[in-house]
C-alpha positions in Angstrom: 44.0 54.0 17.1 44.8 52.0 20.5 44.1 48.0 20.7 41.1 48.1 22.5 39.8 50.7 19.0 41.5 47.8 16.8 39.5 45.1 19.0 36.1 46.3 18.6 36.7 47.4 15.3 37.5 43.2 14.6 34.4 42.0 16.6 32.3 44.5 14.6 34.2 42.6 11.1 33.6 38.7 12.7 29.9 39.6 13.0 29.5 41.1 10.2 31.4 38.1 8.4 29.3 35.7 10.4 25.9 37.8 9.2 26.6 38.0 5.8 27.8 34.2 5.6 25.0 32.4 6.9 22.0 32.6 4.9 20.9 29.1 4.0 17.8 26.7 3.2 17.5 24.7 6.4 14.7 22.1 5.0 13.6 20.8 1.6 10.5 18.6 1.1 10.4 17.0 -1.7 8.4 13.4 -1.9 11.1 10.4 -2.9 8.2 8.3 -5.2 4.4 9.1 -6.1 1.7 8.2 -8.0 1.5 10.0 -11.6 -2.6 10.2 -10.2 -1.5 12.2 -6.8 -0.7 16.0 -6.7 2.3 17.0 -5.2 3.4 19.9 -2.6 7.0 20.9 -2.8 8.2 23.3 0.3 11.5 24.9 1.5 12.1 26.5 4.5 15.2 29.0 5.3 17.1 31.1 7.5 18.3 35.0 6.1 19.6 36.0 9.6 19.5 39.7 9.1 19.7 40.2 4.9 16.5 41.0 2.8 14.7 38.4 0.7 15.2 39.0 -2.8 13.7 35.7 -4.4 12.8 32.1 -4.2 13.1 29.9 -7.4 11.7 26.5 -8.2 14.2 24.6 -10.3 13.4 21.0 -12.3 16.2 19.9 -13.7 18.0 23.5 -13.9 15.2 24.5 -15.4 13.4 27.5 -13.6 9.7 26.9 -13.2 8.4 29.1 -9.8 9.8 32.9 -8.8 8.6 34.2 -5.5 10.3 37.6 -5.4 8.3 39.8 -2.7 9.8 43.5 -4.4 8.6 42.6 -7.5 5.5 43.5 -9.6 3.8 40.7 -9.7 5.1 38.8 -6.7 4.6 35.4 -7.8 5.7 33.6 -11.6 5.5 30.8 -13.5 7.5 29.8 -15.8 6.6 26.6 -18.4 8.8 23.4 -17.8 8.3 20.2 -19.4 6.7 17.6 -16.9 5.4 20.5 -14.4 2.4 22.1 -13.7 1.9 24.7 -10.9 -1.3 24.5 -10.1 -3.4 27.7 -9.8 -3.4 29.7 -6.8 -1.6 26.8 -5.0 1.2 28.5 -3.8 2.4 30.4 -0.7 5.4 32.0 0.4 7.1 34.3 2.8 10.2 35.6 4.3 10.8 32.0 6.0 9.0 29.2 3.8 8.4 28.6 0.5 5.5 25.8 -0.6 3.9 25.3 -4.3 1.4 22.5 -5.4 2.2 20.5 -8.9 -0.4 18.9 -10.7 1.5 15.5 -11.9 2.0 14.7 -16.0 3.1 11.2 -15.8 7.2 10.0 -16.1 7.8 13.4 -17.3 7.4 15.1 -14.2 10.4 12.6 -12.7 13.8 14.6 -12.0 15.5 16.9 -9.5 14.0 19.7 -7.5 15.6 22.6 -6.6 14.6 25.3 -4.2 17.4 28.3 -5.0 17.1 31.1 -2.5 18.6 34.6 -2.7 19.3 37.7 -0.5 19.2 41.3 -1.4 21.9 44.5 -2.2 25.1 44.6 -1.1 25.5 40.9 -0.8 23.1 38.9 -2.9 23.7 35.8 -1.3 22.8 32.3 -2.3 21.7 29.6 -1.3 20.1 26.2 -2.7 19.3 22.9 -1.7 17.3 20.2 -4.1 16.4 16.6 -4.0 15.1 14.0 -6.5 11.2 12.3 -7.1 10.3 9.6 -9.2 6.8 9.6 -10.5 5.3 6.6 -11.2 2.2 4.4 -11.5 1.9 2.8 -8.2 0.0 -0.8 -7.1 -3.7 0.6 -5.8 -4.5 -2.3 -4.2 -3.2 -5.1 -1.9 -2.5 -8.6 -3.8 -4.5 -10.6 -4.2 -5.0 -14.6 -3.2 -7.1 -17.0 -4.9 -8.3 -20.8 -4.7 -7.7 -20.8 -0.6 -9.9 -22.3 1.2 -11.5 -22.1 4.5 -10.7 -25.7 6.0 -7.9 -28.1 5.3 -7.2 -31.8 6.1 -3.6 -33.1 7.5 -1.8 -34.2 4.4 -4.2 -32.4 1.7 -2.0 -30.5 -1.0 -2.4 -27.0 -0.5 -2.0 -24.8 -3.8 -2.9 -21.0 -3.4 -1.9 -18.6 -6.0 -0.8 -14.7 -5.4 -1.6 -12.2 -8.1 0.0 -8.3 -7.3 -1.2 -5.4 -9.0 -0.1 -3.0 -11.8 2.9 -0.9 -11.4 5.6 0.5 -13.6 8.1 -0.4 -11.1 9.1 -4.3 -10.8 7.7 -5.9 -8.0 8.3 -9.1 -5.9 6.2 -11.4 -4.4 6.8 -13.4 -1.5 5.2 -16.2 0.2 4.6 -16.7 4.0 3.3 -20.0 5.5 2.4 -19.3 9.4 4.9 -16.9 9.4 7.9 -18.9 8.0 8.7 -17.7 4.4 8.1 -20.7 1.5 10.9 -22.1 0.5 11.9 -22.4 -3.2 10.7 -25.9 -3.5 7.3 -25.0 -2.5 6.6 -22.2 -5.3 6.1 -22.4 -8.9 7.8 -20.1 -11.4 6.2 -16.5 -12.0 4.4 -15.5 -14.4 4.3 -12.0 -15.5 2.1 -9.9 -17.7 2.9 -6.5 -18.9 1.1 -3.8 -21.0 1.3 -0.3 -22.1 -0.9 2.2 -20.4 -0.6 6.1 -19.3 3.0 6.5 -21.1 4.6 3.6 -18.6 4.7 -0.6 -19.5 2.6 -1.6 -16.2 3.8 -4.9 -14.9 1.6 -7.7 -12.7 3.1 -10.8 -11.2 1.4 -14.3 -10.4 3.4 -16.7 -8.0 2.3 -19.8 -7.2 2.7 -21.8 -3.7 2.2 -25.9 -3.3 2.7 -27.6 -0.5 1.6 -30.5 1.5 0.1 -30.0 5.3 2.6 -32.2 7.0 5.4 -31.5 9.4 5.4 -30.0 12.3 4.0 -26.7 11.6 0.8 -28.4 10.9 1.2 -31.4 13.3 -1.6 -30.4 15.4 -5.4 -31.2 14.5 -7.4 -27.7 14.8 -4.4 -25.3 14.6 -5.0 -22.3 12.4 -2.7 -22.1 8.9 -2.1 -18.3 8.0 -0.9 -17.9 4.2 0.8 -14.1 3.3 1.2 -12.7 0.3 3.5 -9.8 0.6 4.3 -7.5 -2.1 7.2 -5.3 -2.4 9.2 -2.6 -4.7 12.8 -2.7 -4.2 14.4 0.6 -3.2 11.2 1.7 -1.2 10.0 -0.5 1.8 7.3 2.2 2.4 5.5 1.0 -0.5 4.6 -2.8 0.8 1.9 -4.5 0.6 0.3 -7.6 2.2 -2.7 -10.0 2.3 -3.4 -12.5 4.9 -6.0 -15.5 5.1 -6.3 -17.9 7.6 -7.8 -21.8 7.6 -8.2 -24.7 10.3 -6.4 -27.3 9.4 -8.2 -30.8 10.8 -7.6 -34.3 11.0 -9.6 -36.6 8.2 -11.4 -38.1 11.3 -12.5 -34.6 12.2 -13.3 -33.5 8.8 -15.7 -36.3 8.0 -17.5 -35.8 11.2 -17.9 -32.0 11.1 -19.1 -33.2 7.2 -21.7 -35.2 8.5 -23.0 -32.9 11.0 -23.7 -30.5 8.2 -25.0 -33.1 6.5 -27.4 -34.5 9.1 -28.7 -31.2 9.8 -30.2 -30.6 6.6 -31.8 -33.9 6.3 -35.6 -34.5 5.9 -35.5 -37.3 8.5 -35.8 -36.9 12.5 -33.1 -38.0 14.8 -33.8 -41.4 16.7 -36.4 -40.7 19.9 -37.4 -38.2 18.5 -41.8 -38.6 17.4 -42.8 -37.5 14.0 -46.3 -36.4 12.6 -48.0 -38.8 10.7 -50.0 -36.9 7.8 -54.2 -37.9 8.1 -53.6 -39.2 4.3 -52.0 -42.3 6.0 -53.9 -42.5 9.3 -56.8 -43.7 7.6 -55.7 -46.4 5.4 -54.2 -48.1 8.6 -56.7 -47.7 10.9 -59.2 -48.7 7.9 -56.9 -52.6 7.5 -57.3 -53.1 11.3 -60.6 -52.7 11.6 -60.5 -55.8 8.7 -58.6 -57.7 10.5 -59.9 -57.7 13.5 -63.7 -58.1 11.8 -61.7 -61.5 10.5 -60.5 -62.3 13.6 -64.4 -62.2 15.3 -65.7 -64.8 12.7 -63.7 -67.6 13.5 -64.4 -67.1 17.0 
């Protein structure tokens, strides 16, 4: 055998090497955090560069709960795993991709998920990639701000109160005062409520903010005051939530005027220059007294 034999001989050997070596998962989805409520799709994608597709397996925790294998009789299986439910019909895979729909069961269904992929005779390659999602019971709505007002006075004590919503995961509440976050002397200790409910201990939080409208962010008469409420979970910004209310903040002068123009403009009386109808009822009577006294007023003549 001369060298050029024993060259190709070693190019064929690299890429077969090469061929055989790289069968791999090149994406997993897997959600980070969801609602126990929301269903789920799980998906892999991958690469077999030249080998056969024996299988794809669904893993929780180790456990084996989904077979794709496209020489078998019958193609897809389920397997029963505690906290997993693949929901019927919900599934789809091929000799690239991999994707199966879970019907949630609360905390349970927390843990790792693996997609495990495998390649056919002579090799059998493997090849596996996982990641982890926390199930939870999520806030559903923004929080909430009570006893704000539309309108407020330089120097008026201003006390709002922020109120989040249920969530098995701890949640903090912070105050924003025309964009400038309170400080600690302007809130009041939380207060937070917990109970049991769907297999989790769902937490709320109340926080209080008091301050007076003085200083120089609320200097000038007529300028808007914005109050946020923002509501986050540590670990996962995406989750944040936020309400906003505005108010106009006035002088006293101001407010008393603007309080008598509402006023005046439900009175019963007219403005000054301004005629009014006298009734008939009272026409009478006065016409009936002058007549009288001008009758008088002819006898003494």
């Amino acid at each position: 055998m001369d060298i050029e034999q024993l060259l190709y001989c070693f190019i064929l050997l690299i890429a077969d090497f090469h061929r055989i070596s790289c069968l791999f998962v090149t994406d997993i989805n897997v959600p980070e955090i969801v609602d126990f409520r929301d269903n789920v799709t799980l998906s892999c994608s991958y690469d077999m560069s030249g080998h056969t597709l024996n299988s794809v397996k669904w893993y929780k925790d180790k456990q084996e709960f989904f077979r794709y294998s496209p020489m078998m009789h019958p193609v897809y299986m389920k397997f029963p795993v505690a906290g997993v439910q693949v929901q019927d019909g919900k599934y789809f895979c091929n000799e690239s991709t991999c994707r199966v729909d879970l019907s949630l069961v609360g905390a349970k269904s927390t843990g790792t998920y693996e997609c495990e992929v495998s390649g056919d005779a002579p090799h059998f390659k493997l090849a596996a990639k996982g990641d982890n999602m926390t199930v939870a019971a999520l806030p559903q709505s923004d929080p909430l701000i009570d006893s704000f007002n539309s309108m407020y006075r330089m120097e008026e004590l201003l006390s709002a109160t922020c109120t989040s919503d249920y969530s098995s995961l701890p949640t903090r509440l912070t105050w924003f005062i025309n964009a400038e976050q309170a400080s600690l002397g302007e809130l009041q200790p939380s207060i937070d409520t917990s109970i049991p409910a769907h297999d989790y201990v769902l937490r709320r939080q109340k926080l209080q903010v008091r301050f007076y409208l003085s200083g120089p962010r609320f200097y000038h008469a007529g300028k808007n005051l914005e109050l946020k409420c923002v509501a986050e979970i540590e670990n996962f910004p995406e989750l944040k939530r936020e309400t906003s209310l505005t108010a106009a903040i006035t002088h006293y002068d101001n407010l008393n005027n603007q309080m008598l123009i509402h006023a005046g403009s439900g009175a019963s009386g007219a403005a000054p220059g301004i005629h009014q109808h006298i009734p008939a009822s009272k026409v009478i009577p006065i016409l009936f007294v002058m007549c009288l006294m001008f009758s008088s007023m002819l006898l003494f003549l």
